[in-house]
N, C-alpha and C positions, 0 to 999 in steps of 0.2 A: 144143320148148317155146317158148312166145311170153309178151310182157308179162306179160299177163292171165295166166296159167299161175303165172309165178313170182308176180303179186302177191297170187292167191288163195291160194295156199303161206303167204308173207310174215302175210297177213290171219289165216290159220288158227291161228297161232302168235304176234302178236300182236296180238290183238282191239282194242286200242285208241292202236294207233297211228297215225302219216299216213306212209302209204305212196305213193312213187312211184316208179314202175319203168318203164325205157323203152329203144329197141333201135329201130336203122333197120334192122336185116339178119337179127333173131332169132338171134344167133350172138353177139352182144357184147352186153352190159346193162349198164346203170346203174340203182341203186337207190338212194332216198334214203330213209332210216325213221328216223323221230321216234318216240322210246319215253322214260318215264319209267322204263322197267325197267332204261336203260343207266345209269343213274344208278350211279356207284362201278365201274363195268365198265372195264377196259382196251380196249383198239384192237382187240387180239386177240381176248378173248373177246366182244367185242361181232361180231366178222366170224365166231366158231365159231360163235354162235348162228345167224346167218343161210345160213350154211354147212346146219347141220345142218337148217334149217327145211325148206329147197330140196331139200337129200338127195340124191342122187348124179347129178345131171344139171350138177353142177359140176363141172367137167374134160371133161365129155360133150358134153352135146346145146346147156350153156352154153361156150364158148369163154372167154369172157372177160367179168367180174363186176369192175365198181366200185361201190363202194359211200360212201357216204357217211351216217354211222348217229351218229347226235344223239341229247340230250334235250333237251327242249322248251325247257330255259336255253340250252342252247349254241344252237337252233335260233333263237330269240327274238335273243339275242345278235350273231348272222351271223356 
């Protein structure tokens, strides 16, 4: 699995957020997603969602997943 892979996943599951996802070796990623849907969301269920969008190539074919998952106040905000 590569960038593009996790961020059409990312895309499919939240239509209208800003996604960016990135990997120098396709075995470690970073993901940033801006969602108004995390709104009221905890740490956690904000990472199950993303967790679940990706689907079982987490523990796999992904090694290792940071993430960093906003809404557009906290993004606005820094």
């Amino acid at each position: 699995m590569d960038s593009n892979a996790i961020q059409q996943r990312l895309i499919e599951h939240f239509p209208n957020a800003r996604i960016i996802v990135s990997s120098e070796d396709n075995v470690h990623f970073s993901a940033k997603v801006v969602d108004a849907g995390f709104e009221g969301l905890s740490r956690v269920a904000r990472h199950r969602l993303i967790h679940d969008a990706i689907g079982a190539a987490v523990g796999r074919e992904i090694h290792a997943l940071s993430l960093q998952l906003l809404t557009p106040e906290q993004d606005a905000n820094g």
